[in-house]
C-alpha positions in Angstrom: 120.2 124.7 123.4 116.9 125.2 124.9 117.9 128.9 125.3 118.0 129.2 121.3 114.2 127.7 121.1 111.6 130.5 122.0 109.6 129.7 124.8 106.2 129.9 122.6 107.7 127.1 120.6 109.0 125.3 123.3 105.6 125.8 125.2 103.8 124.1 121.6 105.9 121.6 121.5 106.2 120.4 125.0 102.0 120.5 124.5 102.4 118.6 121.8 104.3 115.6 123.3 102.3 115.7 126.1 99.3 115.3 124.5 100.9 112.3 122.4 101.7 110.9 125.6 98.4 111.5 126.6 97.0 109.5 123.9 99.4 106.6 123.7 98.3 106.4 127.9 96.5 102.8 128.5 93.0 102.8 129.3 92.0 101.9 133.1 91.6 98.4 132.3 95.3 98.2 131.4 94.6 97.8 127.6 96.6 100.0 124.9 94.7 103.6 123.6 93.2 103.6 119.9 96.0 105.2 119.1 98.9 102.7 120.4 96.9 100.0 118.8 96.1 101.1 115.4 99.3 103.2 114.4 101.0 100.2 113.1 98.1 98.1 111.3 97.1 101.2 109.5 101.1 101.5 108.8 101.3 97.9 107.2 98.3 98.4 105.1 99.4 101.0 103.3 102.3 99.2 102.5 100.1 96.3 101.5 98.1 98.8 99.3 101.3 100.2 97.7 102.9 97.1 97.1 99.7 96.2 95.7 99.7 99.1 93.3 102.8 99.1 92.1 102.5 95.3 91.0 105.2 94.0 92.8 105.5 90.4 94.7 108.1 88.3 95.5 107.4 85.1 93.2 109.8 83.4 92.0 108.0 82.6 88.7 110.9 84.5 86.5 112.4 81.1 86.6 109.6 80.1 83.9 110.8 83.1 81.9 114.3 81.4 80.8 112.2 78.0 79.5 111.2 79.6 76.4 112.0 83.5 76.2 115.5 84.7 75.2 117.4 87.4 77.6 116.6 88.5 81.1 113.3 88.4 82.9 111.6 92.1 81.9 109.6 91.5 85.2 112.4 91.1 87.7 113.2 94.3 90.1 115.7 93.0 92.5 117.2 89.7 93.8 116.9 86.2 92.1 114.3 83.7 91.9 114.6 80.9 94.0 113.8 77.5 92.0 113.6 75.5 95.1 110.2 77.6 96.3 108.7 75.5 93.4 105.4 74.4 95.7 105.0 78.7 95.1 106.4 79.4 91.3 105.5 75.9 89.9 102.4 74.0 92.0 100.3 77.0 93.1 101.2 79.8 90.6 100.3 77.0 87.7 97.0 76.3 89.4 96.4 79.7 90.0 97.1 80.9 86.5 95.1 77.7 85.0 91.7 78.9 87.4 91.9 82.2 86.4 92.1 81.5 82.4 89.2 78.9 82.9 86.9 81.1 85.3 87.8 80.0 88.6 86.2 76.1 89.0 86.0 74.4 91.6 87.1 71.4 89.9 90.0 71.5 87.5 89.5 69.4 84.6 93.2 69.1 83.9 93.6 65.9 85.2 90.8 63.2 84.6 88.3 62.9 87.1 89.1 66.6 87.7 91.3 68.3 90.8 89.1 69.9 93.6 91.4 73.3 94.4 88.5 74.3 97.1 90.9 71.7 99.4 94.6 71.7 100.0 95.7 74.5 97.2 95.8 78.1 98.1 94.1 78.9 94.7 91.2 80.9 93.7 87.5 78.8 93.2 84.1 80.2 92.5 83.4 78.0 95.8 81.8 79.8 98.1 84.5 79.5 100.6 86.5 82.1 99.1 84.4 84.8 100.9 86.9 83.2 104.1 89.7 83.3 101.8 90.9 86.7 101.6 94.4 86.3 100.4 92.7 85.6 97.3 90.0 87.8 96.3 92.5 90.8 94.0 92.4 87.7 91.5 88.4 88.4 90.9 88.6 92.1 91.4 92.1 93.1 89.7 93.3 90.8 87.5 96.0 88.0 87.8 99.1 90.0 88.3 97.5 92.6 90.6 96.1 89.6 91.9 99.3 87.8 93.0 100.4 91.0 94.1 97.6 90.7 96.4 97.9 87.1 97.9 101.5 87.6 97.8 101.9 90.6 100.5 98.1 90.2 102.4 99.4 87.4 104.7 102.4 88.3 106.1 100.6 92.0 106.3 98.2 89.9 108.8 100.7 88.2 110.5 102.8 91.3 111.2 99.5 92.8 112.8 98.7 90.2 114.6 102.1 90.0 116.4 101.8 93.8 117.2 99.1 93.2 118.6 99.7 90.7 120.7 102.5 92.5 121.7 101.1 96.0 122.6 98.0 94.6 124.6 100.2 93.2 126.8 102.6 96.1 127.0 100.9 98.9 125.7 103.3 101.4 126.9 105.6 99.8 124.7 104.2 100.7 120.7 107.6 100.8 119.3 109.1 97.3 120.7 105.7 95.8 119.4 106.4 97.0 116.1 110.1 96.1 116.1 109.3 92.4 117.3 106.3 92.2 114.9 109.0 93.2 112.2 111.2 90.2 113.5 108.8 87.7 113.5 107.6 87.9 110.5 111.4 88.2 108.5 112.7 85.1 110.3 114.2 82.6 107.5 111.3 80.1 108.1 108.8 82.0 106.8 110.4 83.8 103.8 111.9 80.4 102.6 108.2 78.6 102.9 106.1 82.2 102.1 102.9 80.3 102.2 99.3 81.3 103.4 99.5 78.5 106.0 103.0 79.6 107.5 102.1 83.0 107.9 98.4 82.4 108.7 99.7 79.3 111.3 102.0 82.4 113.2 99.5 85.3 112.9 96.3 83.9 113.2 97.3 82.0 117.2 99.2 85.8 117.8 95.6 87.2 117.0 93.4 84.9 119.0 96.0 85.7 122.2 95.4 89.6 122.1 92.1 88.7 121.4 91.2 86.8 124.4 93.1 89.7 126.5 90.7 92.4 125.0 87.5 90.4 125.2 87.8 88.8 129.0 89.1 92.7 130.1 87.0 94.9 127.9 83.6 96.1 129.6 82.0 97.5 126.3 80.4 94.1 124.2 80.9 95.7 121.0 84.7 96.1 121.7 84.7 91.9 122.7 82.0 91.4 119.5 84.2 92.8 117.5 87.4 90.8 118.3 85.5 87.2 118.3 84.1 87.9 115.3 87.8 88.4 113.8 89.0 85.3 115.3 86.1 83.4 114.0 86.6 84.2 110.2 90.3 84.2 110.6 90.0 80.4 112.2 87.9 79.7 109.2 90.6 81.2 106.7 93.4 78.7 108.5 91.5 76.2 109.2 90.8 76.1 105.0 94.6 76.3 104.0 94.0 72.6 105.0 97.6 71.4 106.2 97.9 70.0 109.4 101.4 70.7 110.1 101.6 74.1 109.9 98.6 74.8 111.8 99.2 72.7 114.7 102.5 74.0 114.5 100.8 76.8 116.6 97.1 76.1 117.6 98.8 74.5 120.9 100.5 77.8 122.0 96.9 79.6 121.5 95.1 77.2 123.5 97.4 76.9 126.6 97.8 80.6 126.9 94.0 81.6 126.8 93.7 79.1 129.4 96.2 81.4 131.2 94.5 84.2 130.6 91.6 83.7 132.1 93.4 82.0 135.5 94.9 85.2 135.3 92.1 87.6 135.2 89.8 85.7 137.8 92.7 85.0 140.2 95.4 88.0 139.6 93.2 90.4 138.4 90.2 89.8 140.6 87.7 90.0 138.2 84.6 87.6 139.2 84.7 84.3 137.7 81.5 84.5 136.9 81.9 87.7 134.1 85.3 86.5 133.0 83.6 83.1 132.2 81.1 84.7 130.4 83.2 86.7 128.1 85.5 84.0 127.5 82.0 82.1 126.7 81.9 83.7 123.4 85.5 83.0 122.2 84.4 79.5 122.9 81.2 80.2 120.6 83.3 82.0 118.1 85.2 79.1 117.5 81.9 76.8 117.7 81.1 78.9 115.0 84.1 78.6 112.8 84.3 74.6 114.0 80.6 74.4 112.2 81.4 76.5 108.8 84.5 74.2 108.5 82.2 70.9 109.2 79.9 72.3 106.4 82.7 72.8 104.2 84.0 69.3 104.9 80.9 67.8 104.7 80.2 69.0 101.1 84.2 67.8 100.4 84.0 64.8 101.7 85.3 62.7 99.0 87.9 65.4 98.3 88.9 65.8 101.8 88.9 61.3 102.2 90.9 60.9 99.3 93.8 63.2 100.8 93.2 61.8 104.4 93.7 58.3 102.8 97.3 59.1 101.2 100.8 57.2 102.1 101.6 60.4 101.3 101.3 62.7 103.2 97.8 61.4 105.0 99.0 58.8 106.7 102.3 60.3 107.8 102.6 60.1 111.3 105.9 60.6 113.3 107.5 59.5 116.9 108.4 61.8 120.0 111.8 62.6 120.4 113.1 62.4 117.3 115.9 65.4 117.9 116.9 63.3 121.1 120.2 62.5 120.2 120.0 63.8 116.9 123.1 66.5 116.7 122.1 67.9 113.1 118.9 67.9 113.5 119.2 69.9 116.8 121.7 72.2 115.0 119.1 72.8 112.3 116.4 73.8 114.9 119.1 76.3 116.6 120.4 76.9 113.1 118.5 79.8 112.1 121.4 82.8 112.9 123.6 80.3 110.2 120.5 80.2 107.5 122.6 83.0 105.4 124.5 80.2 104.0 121.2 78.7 102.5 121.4 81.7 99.7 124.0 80.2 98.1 124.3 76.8 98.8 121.9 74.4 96.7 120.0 71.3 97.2 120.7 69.0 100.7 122.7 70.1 103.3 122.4 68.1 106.4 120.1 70.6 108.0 117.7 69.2 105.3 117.0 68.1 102.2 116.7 71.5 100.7 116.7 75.0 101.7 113.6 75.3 102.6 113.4 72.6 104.7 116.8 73.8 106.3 115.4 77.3 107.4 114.5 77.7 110.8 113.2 80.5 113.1 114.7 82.4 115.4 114.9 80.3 119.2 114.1 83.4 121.3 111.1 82.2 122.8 114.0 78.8 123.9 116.7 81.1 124.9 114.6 83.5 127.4 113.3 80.4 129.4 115.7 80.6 132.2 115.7 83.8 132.6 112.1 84.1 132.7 111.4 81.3 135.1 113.9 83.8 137.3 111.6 86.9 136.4 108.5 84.7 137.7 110.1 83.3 140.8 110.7 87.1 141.4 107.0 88.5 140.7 105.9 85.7 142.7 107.6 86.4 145.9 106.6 90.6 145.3 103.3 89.9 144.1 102.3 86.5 146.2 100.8 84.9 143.1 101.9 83.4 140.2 101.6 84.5 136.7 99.3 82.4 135.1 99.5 84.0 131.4 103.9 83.6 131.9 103.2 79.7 132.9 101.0 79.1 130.0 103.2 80.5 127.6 106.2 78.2 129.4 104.0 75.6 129.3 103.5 76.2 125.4 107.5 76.2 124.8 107.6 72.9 127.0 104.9 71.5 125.0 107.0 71.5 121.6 110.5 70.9 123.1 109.1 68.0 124.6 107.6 66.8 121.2 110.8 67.3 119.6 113.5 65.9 122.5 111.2 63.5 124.7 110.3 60.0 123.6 108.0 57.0 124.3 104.8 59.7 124.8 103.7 58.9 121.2 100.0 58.2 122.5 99.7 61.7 124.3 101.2 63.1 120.8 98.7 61.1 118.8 95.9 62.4 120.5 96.7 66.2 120.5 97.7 65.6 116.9 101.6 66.5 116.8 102.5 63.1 115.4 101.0 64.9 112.1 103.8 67.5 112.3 107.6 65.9 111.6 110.3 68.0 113.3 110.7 70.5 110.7 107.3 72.0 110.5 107.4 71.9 114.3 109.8 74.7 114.5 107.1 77.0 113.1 105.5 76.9 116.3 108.6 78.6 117.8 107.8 81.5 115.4 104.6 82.6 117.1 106.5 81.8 120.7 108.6 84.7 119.9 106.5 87.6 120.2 104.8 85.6 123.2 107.7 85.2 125.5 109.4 88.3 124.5 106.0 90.6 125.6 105.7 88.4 128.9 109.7 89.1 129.7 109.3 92.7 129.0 106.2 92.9 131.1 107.5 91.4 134.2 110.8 93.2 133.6 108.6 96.6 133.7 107.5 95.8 137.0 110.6 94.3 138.9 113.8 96.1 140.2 116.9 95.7 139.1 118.7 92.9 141.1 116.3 89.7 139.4 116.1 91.2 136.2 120.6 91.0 136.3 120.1 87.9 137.2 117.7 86.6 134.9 120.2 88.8 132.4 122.9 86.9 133.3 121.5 83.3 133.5 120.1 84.2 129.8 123.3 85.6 128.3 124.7 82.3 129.2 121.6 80.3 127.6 121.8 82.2 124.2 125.6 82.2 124.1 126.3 78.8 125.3 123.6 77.3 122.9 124.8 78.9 119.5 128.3 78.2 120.3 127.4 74.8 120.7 125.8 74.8 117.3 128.8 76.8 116.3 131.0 74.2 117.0 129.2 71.4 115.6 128.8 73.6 112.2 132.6 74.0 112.4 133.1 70.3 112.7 130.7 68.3 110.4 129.1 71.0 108.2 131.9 73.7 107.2 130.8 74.6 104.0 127.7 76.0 106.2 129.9 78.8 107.9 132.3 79.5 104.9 128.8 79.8 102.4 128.1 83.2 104.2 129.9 85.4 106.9 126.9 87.6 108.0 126.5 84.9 110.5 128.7 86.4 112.9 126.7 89.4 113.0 123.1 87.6 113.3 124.8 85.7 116.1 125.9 88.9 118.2 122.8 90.7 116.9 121.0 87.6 119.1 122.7 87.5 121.9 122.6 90.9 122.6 119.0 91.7 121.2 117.8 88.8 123.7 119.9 89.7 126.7 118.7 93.9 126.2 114.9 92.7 126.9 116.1 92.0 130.5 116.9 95.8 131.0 114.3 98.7 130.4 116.1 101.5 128.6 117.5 98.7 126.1 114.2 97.1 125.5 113.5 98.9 122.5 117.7 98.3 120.8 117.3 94.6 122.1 114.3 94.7 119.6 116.1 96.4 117.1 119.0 94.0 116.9 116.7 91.1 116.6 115.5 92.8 113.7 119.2 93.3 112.6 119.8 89.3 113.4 116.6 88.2 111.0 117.8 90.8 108.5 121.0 90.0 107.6 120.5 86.1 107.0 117.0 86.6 105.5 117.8 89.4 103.4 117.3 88.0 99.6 116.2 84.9 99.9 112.7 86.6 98.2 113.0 88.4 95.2 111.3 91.6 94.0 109.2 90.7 90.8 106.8 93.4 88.7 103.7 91.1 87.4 103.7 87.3 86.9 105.2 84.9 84.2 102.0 83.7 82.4 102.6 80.8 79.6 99.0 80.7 78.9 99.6 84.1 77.7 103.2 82.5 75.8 103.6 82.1 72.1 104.0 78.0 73.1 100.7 78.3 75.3 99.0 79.8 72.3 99.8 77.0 69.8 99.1 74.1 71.9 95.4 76.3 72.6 95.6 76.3 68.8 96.0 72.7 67.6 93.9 71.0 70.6 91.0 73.8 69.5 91.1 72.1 66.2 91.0 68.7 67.5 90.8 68.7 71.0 92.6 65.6 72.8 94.8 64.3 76.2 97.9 65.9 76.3 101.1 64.0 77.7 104.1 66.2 78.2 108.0 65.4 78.8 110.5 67.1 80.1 109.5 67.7 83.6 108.5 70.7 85.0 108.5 72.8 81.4 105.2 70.5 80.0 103.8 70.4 82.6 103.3 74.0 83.4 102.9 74.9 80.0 100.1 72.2 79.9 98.1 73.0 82.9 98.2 76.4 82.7 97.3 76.8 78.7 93.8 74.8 80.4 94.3 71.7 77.9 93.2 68.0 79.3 96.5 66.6 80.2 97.8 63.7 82.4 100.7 66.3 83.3 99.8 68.1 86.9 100.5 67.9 90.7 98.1 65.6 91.9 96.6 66.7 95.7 94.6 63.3 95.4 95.1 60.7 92.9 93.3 60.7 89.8 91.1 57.9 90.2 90.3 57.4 86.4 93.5 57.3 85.2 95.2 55.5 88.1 92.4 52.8 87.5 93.7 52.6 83.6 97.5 52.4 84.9 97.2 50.1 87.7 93.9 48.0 87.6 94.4 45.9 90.0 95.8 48.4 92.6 99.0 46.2 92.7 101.3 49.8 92.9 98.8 52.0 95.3 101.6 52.5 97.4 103.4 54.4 94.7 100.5 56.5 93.2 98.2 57.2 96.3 100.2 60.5 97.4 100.3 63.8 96.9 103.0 64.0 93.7 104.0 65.4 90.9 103.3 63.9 87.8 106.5 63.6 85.7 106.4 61.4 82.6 108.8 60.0 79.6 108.0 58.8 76.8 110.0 54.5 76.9 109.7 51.6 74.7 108.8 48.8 77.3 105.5 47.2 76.0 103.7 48.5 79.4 102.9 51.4 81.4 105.4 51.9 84.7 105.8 53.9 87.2 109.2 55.0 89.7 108.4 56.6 92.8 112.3 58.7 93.4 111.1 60.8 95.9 108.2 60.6 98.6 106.7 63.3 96.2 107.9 62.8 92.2 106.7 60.0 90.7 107.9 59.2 87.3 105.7 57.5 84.7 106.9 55.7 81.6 104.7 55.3 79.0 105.3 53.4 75.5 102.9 54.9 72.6 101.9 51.7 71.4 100.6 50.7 74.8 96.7 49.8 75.7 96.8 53.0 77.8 98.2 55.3 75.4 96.1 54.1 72.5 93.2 54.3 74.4 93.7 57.7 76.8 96.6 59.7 75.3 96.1 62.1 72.0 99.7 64.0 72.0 102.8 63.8 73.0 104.3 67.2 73.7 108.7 67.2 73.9 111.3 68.8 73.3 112.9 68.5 70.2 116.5 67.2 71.7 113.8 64.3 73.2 111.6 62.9 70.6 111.2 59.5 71.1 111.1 57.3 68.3 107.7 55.0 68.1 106.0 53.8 65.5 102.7 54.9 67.2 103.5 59.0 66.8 103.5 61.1 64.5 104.7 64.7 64.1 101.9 67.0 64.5 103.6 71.0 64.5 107.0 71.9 66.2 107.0 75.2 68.1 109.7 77.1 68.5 111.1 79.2 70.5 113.7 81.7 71.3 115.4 79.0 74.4 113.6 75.5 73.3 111.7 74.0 71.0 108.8 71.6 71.5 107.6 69.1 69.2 103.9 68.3 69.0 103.3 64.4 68.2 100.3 62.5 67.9 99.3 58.7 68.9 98.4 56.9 66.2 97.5 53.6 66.0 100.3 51.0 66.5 101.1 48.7 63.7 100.0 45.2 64.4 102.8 43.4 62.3 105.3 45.9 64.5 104.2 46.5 67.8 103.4 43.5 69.8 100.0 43.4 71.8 100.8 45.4 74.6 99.3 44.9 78.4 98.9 48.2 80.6 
């Protein structure tokens, strides 16, 4: 063949790879050229910018088209909303949609007392925090759709970077397995079933800081090390502001351990002098000083805000034992379960992997299943090499960390004071996300540099791990939880794709295909589970949004809607003053109406959604049915109603009957029609005087 190729050509292009080659070369301090670093971020932003222009995301918010539009969604593209991501399509998205319509406050007035969004929602404020926010600045510059479009793709676009990274500073001979694994991590069923700022944020954002402290304890030039703490600095602020716990500490742990590692590493494998690696590391230290004093000053000037969700029963005051997967077969099935999350597609509500399917997705175990063999792999470096790998411990050290959390009791004090008792075992699994990328890049290292006989062996040792471990889950899905493996085949191919993908990283021609299939494995269960959507379902846009606008313009009033989650949306986002929302916080002035003696505190003083009915008891109740969903019953004729509530907005099929309303305007619709009812006063010769 090379005999049909010219030699001029073959002269070009043989110059041509070679000068590739040349450029993809590490630099002498063992870090990855400009080019090997940047190929791939500059990649995934011009997918972000396309994705971006085109108007697409992947919200599920065509499931508010059906409520009161007739035919199919015009918006959707491809795939099928997903009504259990309601914390996206229902909490955030009718925050978001309210904030932009009323100019971005800080404090939503929708609720009385008002809702501060600068604290747990990922929604745009005029607060000067956003300017650490960046997932949502295309709402102030393009619009609401464009917008979403924006905050939809920008985080998992970070976290994909941030796990290339990682990767390729640590092998930077390697490009194409970094961008492989970065692939994988970020398409792992955890983090498409959540798709939240803080999941992605809580992976990418610890991946970040790790290449970071690589670069700035190695790198001579300052600017090079400026220019990575200042990153870490704004992105720590950007996490630290999503505001929930669990995610974040889900990985801040596996950070902190493995820059400890790194610079053990440099002063005692690398030889650097203590006192220059100290130094560098000195302002990663300051970098986060930094970003530790912008958050105080944030908290500081939320205070109240921040106390009021610190003081829940719900979810501030959660706090949760070690070891609570000892023993527990389904919930150590769940953690394992990920290969099996196909069946999660199609099978709704509980499953005992967890009370729905988001809480039933887990990530990929690789980091779990390439312990053994990497404990080999360093037992082998050691004895070559006469040290120990400090960066390999710390990241072994991480993985222990969590799997001692989750499997290993009576330690609740140690837990308690490094703050894992805020994260039950189903957030916890996050952290295993961001381990991924981590142990795979230190395998693949030492594998680089050993011969063949440890790296069979550690091959062998881990091809017994990964096998033996999702038979076992295998089995106990066969025997308890069928419906699991009948729900969705695929799973036999994300279970080979696994295996093999985790075993190839032990052998350096197959590096690259072992990153491949794990790319397969992730892809065939999370394939779907988001769905392609042009633009953004916007009811205060909607002919019902429009007339509500219209009669409280001409009387403005309190709004109380039925019909949970319909009214409620509708409500917020049209920007009325309603008692309909999802309270971060409770609502102070209204609980204080409802429950004046704080008899019920337990029930109200939680994060919830706000779900009311219209009864004919001569009080105001409440029912809490689920740690978050509490249901409110409210008769008309009431103290409370009479004195706080205007209309009554419900679907025609619902219209109580009450002496104290009176129709007002019903709107219809092409799906549902909504009747429009106002309090009036009760009737004293009817109505009995009511108590609140």
């Amino acid at each position: 063949m090379h005999r049909l190729i010219p030699s001029s050509r073959r002269a070009t292009s043989g110059s041509r790879l070679s000068r590739l080659r040349e450029r993809l070369e590490p630099s002498a301090h063992g870090l990855p050229s400009g080019l090997a670093l940047t190929w791939f971020p500059v990649l995934v932003l011009l997918a972000f910018v396309l994705l971006v222009a085109l108007n697409l995301n992947g919200s599920s918010s065509g499931e508010e088209w059906g409520w009161f539009n007739g035919g199919s969604d015009p918006g959707k593209v491809l795939g099928q909303s997903r009504p259990v991501r309601s914390d996206e399509w229902f909490v955030q998205l009718t925050w978001t949609i309210s904030q932009y319509h009323q100019g971005f406050p800080p404090v939503n007035q929708s609720l009385p007392g008002g809702t501060d969004l600068t604290t747990l929602y990922d929604v745009p404020t005029g607060y000067w925090t956003v300017i650490f926010r960046p997932q949502l600045w295309g709402y102030f510059f393009l619009g609401l759709s464009h917008g979403l479009a924006w905050h939809w793709w920008l985080p998992p676009a970070l976290t994909a970077i941030a796990a290339y990274l990682l990767v390729v500073t640590i092998n930077p001979r390697r490009p194409l397995t970094a961008a492989a694994l970065a692939v994988a991590t970020v398409i792992c069923p955890m983090t498409l079933w959540w798709w939240q700022t803080s999941v992605f944020l809580s992976v990418g954002w610890p991946l970040f800081v790790m290449a970071a402290t690589i670069w700035i304890v190695r790198h001579p030039h300052r600017w090079v090390r400026l220019a990575w703490i200042a990153l870490s600095a704004f992105f720590a602020v950007t996490l630290a502001l999503t505001s929930y716990i669990p995610f974040i500490l889900s990985g801040a742990w596996v950070c902190v351990i493995f820059a400890v590692g790194v610079v053990v590493e440099e002063i005692r494998g690398r030889g650097t002098a203590r006192r220059v690696v100290l130094g560098r590391a000195a302002g990663l230290i300051a970098a986060g000083g930094v970003a530790a004093v912008t958050v105080g000053a944030y908290a500081f000037l939320r205070r109240d805000s921040l106390r009021a969700i610190a003081e829940t029963v719900y979810p501030g005051q959660r706090s949760d034992p070690t070891g609570l997967l000892s023993g527990n077969g389904e919930g150590t099935a769940a953690l394992f379960g990920a290969p099996f999350n196909g069946a999660l597609r199609s099978i709704q509500g509980a499953t005992p992997l967890g009370p729905n399917q988001s809480e039933s997705s887990a990530t990929f175990m690789v980091a779990v299943f390439l312990v053994p063999g990497l404990v080999l792999l360093l037992i082998a470096a050691r004895r070559a090499s006469g040290r120990w790998s400090a960066i390999a411990i710390g990241a072994l050290a991480a993985v222990g960390l969590y799997l001692a959390y989750l499997f290993v009791a009576h330690w609740d004090l140690g837990a308690r004071l490094l703050l894992l008792d805020k994260v039950p075992s189903g957030r916890a699994r996050l952290a295993f996300a961001a381990l991924l990328p981590l142990l795979a890049a230190i395998t693949i290292a030492l594998v680089d540099r050993l011969p063949a006989v440890p790296r069979r062996v550690a091959a062998a040792v881990t091809t017994i791990t990964v096998v033996g471990i999702n038979v076992a889950v295998w089995r106990g899905l066969r025997g308890d939880l069928p419906n699991v493996l009948a729900a969705d085949g695929m799973w036999r191919v994300a279970v080979v794709a696994l295996c093999a993908g985790t075993v190839a990283l032990f052998f350096r021609r197959l590096v690259l295909p072992g990153a491949i299939a794990l790319i397969v494995a992730t892809s065939v269960v999370s394939a779907g589970i988001v769905p392609l959507h042009r633009g953004v379902v916007d009811l205060y846009e909607s002919s019902p949004g429009k007339a509500v606008r219209a009669i409280d313009d001409a009387e403005p009033g309190t709004w109380v809607g039925t019909r949970f989650p319909i009214t409620t949306a509708l409500l917020v986002q049209s920007g009325v003053a309603s008692l309909n929302a999802v309270q971060s916080y409770p609502s102070l002035p209204l609980w204080e109406d409802l429950d004046p003696t704080s008899a019920r505190e337990d029930n109200w003083n939680r994060y919830a959604h706000l779900d009311w009915v219209v009864g004919t008891d001569d009080r105001t109740i409440e029912q809490l049915v689920a740690p978050d969903h509490l249901i409110i019953s409210m008769d008309p004729c009431s103290d409370f109603a009479q004195r706080e509530v205007d209309y009554v907005l419900t679907p025609t099929t619902d219209v109580p009957e009450s002496p104290c309303l009176e129709t007002v305007r019903t709107i219809d619709t092409p799906s549902i029609d909504l009747e429009v009812m106002r309090v009036v006063p009760a009737d004293p010769a009817s109505v009995d005087s009511p108590a609140s």
